[in-house]
C-alpha positions in Angstrom: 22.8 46.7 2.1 25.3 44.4 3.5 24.8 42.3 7.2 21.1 41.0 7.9 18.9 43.8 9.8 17.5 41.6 12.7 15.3 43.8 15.2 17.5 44.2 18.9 14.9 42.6 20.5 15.5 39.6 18.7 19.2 40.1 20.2 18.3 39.9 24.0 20.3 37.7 25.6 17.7 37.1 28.2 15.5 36.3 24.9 18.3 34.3 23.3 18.7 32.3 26.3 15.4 31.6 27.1 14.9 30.8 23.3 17.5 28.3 23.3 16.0 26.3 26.1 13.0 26.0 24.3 14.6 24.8 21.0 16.8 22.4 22.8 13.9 20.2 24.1 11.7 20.7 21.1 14.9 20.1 19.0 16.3 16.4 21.3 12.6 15.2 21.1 12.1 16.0 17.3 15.3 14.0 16.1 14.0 11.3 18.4 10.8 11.7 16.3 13.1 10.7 13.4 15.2 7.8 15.5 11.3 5.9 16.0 10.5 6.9 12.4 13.8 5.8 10.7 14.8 2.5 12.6 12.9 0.2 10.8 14.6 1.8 7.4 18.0 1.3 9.5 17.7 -2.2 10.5 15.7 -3.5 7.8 18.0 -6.3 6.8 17.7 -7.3 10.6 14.1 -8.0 10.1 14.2 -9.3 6.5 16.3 -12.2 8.2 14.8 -12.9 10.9 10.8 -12.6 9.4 12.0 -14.1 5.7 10.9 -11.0 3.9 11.5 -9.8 0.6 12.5 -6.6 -1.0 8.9 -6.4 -1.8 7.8 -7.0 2.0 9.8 -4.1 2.7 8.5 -1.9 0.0 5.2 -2.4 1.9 6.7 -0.3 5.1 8.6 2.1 2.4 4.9 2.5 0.8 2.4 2.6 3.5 4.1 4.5 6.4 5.5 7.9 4.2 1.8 7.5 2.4 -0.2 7.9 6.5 2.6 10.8 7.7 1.9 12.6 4.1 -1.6 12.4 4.3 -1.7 13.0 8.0 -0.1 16.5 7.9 -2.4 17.8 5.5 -5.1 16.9 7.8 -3.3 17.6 11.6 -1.5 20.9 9.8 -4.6 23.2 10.5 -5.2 21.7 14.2 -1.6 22.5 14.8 -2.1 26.0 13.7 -5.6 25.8 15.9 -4.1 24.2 18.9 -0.5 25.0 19.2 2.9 23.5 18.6 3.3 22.4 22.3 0.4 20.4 22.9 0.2 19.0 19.2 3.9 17.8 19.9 2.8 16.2 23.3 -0.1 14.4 21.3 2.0 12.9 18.6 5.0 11.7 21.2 2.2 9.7 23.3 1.4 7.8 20.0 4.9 7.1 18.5 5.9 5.5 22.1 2.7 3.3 22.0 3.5 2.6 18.6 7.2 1.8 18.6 6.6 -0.3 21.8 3.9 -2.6 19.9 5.8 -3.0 17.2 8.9 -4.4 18.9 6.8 -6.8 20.9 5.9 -8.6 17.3 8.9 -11.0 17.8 6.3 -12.6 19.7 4.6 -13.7 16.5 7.8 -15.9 15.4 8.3 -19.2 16.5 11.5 -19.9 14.4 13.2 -17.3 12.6 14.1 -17.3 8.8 16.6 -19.5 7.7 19.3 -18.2 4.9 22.8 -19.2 3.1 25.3 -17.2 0.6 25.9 -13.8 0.9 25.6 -10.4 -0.6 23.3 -10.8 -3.9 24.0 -14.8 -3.7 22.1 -14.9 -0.3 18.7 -16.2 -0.4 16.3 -18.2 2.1 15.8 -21.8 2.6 13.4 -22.1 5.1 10.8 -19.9 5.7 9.9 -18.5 9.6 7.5 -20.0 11.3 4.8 -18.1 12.3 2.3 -18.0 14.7 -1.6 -18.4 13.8 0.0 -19.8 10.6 0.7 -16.5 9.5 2.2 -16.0 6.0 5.4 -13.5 6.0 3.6 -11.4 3.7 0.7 -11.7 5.8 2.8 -10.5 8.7 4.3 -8.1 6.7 1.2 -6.8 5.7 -0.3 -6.0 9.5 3.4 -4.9 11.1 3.1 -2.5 8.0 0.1 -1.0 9.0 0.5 -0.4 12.7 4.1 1.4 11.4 2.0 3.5 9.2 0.1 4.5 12.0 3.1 5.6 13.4 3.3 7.7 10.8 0.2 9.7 11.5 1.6 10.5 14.5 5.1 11.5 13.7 3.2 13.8 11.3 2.6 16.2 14.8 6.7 16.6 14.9 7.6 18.9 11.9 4.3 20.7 12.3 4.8 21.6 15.9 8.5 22.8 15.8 7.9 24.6 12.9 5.0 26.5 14.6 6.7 26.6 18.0 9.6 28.7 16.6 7.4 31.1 13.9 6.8 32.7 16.8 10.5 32.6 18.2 12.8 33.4 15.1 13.0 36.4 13.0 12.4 36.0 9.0 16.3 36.9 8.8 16.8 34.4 11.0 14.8 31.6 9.6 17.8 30.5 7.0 20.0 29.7 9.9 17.4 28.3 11.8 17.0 25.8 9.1 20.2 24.8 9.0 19.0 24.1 13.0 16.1 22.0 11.8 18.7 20.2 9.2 21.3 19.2 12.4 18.4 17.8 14.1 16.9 16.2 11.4 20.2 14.8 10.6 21.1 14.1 14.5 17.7 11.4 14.8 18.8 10.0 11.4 22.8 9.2 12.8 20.8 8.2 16.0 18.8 5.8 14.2 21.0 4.9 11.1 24.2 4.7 13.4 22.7 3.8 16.4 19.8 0.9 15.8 22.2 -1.1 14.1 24.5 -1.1 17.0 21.7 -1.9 19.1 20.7 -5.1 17.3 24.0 -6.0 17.5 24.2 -6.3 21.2 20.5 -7.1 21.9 17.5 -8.7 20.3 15.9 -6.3 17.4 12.9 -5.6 19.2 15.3 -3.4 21.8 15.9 -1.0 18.3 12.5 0.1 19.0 12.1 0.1 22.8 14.8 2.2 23.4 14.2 5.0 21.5 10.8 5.2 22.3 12.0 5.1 26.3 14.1 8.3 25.4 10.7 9.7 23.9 9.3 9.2 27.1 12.0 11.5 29.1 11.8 14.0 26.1 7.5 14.2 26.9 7.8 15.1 30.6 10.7 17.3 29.8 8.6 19.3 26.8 5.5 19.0 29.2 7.5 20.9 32.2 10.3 23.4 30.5 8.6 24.3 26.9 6.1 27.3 26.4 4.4 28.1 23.0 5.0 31.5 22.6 7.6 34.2 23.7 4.5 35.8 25.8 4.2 32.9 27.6 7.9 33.4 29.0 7.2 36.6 30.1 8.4 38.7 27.2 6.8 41.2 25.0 5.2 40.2 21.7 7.6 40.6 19.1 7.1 41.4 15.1 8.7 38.4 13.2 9.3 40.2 9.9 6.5 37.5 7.7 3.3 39.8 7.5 2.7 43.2 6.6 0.3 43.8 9.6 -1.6 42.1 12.3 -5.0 42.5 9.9 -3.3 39.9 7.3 -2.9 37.1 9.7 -6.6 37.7 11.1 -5.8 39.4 14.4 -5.2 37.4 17.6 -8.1 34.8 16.7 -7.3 31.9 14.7 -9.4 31.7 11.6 -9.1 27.9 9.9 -10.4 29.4 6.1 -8.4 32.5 6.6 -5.0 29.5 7.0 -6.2 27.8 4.6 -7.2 30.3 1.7 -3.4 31.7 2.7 -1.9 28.7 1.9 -3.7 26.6 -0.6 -4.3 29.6 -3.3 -0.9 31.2 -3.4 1.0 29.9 -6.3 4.5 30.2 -4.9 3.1 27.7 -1.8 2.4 25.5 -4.5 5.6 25.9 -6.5 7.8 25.4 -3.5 5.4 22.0 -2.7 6.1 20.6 -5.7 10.1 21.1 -5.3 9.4 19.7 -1.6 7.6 16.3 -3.8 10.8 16.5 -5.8 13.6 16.2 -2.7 11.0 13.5 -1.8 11.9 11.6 -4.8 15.0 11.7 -4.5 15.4 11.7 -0.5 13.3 8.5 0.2 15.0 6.5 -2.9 18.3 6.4 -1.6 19.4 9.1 1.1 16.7 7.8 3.7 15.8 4.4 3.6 17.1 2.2 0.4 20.9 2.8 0.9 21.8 0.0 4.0 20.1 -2.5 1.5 21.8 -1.6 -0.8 25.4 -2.2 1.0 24.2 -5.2 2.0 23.0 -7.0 -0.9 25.5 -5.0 -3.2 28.8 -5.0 -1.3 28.1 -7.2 1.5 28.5 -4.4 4.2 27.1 -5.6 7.5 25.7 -2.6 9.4 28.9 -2.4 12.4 31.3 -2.5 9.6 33.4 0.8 8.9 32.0 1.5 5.3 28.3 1.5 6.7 29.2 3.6 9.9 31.0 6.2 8.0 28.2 6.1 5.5 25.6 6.8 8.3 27.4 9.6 10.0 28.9 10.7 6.5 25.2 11.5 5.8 24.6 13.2 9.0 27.7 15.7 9.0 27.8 16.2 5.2 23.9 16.7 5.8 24.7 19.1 8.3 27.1 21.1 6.5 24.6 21.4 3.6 21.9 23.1 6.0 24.1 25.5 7.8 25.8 26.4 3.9 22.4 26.7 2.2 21.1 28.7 5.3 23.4 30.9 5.6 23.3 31.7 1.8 19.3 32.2 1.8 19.9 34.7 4.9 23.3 36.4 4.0 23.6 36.3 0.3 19.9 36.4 -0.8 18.5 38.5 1.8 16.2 36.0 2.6 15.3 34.6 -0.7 15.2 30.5 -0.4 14.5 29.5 -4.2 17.8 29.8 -5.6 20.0 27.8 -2.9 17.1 25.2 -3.2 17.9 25.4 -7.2 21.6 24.6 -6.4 20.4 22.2 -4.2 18.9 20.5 -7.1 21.4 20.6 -9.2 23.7 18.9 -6.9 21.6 15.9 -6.3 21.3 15.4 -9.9 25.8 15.1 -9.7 26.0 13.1 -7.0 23.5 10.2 -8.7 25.2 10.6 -11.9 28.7 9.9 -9.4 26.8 7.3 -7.7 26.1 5.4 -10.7 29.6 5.7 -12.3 30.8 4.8 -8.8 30.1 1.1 -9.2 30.5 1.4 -13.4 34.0 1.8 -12.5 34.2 -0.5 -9.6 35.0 1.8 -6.7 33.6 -1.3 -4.7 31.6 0.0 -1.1 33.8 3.5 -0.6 32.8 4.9 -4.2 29.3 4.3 -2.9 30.0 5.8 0.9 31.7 8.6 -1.2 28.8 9.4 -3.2 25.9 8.9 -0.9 27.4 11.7 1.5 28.0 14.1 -1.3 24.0 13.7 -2.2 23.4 14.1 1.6 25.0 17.4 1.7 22.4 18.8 -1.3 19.5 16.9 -0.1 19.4 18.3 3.7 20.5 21.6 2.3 17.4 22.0 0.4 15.0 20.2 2.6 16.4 22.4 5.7 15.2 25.4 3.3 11.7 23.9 2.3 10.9 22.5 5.6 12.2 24.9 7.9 13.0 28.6 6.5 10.1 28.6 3.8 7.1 27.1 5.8 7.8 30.0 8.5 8.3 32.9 5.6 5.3 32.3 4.1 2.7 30.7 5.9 3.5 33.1 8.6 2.9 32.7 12.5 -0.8 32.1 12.1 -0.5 29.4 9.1 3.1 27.9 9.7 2.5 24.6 10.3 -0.2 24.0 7.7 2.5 25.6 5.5 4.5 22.7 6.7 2.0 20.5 6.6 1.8 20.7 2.9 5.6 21.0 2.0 6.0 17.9 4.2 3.0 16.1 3.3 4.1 16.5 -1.0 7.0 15.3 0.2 6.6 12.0 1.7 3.3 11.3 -1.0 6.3 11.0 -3.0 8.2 8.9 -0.6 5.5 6.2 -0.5 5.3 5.9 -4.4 8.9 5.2 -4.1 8.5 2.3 -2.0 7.1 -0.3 -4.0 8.5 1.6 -7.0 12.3 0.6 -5.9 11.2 -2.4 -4.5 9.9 -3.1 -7.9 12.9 -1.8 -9.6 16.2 -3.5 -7.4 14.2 -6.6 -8.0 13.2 -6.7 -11.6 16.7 -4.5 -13.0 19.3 -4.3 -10.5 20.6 -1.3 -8.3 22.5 1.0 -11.2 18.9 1.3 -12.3 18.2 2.4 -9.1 20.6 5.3 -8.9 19.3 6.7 -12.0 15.6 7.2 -11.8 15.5 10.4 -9.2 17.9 12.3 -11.3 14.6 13.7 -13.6 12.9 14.1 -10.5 15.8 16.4 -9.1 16.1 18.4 -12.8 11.9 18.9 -12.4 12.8 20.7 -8.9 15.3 23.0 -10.2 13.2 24.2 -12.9 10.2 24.6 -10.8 12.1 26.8 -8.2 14.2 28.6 -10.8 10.1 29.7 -11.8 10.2 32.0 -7.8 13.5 33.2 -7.2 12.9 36.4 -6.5 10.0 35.0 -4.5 10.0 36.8 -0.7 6.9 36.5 2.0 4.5 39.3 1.8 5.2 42.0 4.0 8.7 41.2 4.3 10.9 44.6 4.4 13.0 44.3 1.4 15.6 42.2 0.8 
């Protein structure tokens, strides 16, 4: 069979169009999800100055933030799949503006800012900030941490809702492409917070990193509230057959049945399988690709955020990111007939090359463009397969009825593993140094391949061939 058999209704161009508005709205507010998520990551040098934190201090936030959001989707997958992607979307946006907005206004709590000399690894503090209520900066650390971790619980609603907005949307020989989709966006809020919160602490204080993003969360709410339906029923068009079940009887009918989601999900072994590869990318993702890597530059190579070695790193990342989703997509769809494990496997293996190149990078002295270099190759394998995990396989085989708590537990293995890397490179940068650093995913990536190598022939049931 050659092409990918996609059902003409799926082809409409009243249905395409009407599709597209949907999944631009959902899409704009989801990367903005990522933009209040991923600004403190961006511009954590920023508030390591200014608070007198250490690497430690900011292992806190690396720890206790991905540790709420992966426990959080476990527990808000199901009520997605009960309430709907729309409204659990609107929920979650309501508490990351509160939560971004009360964070910012902790520069409040400082009196006098940090004092430091030296630079790159030479720099170090000598005076401490003064804060108010005689506040420790571990202390503060320790309560800014948990209000950003309660951020976390609700960014949890984001990948859960889009994911079960478009199950019902996209065809199962679509679902490839449309994670190469998620991928773009995912990568699109990481340029806008990676790229764009550092310019924004450049020009204003660094509390404005976090009010401004949440202000465009605001416009993305009342858009999402006004122009954004659940279903394609609810636009007026016929209920269409997505290709993920074998019949209407497997999903439970029309009514929603929480044991029937969860039986479906938590006893399949392939769910599990492709959860532990989704713990894996976390390893691997949350070390470098996603949070450690401006550190890095900075302590490393002295790279100040608005020079040209960070900002082609950040957007490096995103378009190399992209290009991963749309390749590894398009594969799954076009070359395996819908099959996600072995791109994922490939996926794998890359990551594994790139950290090896990263650490021979500054073995050999390539200085900060042998690191740019290398981080961007590992983005291109790491949002390849985290496009496939997060987007495709969620939607193949938790189906439209168990989607997002399909999601909820490839994304919730996913950042359990992110928080145990927080202290753990915390621990590590400060105790060894940062080759060490690029070294320690790599067994995590080789686990991942193996693991998914285990379903490769693995399709949804019901599918019609492949």
């Amino acid at each position: 069979m050659t092409g990918i058999e996609i059902p003409s209704e799926f082809r409409d161009s009243k249905y395409r169009i009407r599709r597209a508005q949907n999944w631009l709205l959902v899409g704009l507010m989801y990367s903005f999800f990522y933009m209040t998520r991923y600004n403190f990551s961006a511009i954590a040098p920023t508030l390591q100055d200014f608070f007198g934190w250490t690497k430690s201090d900011l292992g806190l936030f690396e720890t206790l933030m991905p540790l709420a959001y992966g426990l959080a989707v476990f527990f808000n997958a199901p009520l997605a799949d009960r309430f709907g992607g729309r409204k659990s979307f609107l929920f979650g946006s309501v508490g990351v503006i509160i939560m971004n907005a009360a964070f910012g206004a902790f520069y409040l709590m400082v009196d006098t800012p940090a004092q430091w000399a030296g630079e790159g690894s030479a720099r170090h503090m000598v005076e401490a900030a003064q804060i108010a209520g005689g506040l420790s900066a571990r202390g503060l650390a320790w309560i800014m941490a948990v209000l950003w971790a309660v951020n976390g619980y609700f960014q949890s609603f984001g990948a859960l809702s889009i994911v079960k907005i478009n199950a019902q949307w996209f065809h199962l020989k679509e679902r490839g492409t449309f994670g190469a989709i998620f991928g773009v966006l995912i990568r699109f809020g990481l340029i806008l917070a990676f790229s764009g919160a550092p310019w924004i602490v450049s020009i204003l204080p660094w509390q404005w990193a976090f009010w401004i993003p949440a202000g465009f969360v605001v416009i993305l709410f009342l858009c999402n509230l006004f122009f954004v339906v659940e279903t394609p029923e609810e636009a007026g068009f016929e209920k269409r057959d997505t290709g993920d079940t074998a019949s209407e009887e497997e999903e439970g009918g029309e009514k929603f049945n929480l044991m029937m989601v969860l039986k479906k999900v938590f006893t399949s072994s392939t769910m599990w399988m492709i959860a532990i590869a989704s713990m894996m990318i976390g390893f691997v993702r949350r070390s470098v690709v996603d949070a450690w890597y401006p550190v890095y530059f900075h302590e490393v190579h002295g790279v100040a955020k608005t020079d040209l070695a960070y900002q082609l790193a950040a957007w490096g990342i995103a378009l190399l990111g992209i290009a991963g989703g749309f390749a590894f997509g398009i594969m799954s769809d076009r070359i395996y007939k819908g099959r996600r494990a072995p791109v994922v496997v490939y996926g794998f293996i890359g990551m594994a090359i790139s950290l090896g190149l990263f650490y021979l990078s500054d073995h050999l002295a390539l200085g900060a463009w042998g690191g740019v270099a290398c981080i961007v190759l590992l983005s291109f394998f790491v949002n390849g397969a985290h496009g496939i995990v997060g987007g495709a396989a969620s939607m193949d085989f938790g189906g439209r009825k168990a989607a997002a708590t399909a999601a909820g537990l490839f994304d919730g293995m996913q950042y359990l593993a992110g928080a145990f890397t927080g202290m753990a490179v915390g621990w590590i940068t400060t105790e060894y140094d940062w080759q060490v650093w690029k070294l320690w995913p790599i067994p995590f990536a080789v686990v991942g391949a193996l693991v998914m190598a285990k379903i490769w022939n693995a399709m949804p049931r019901g599918s019609k061939g492949h």
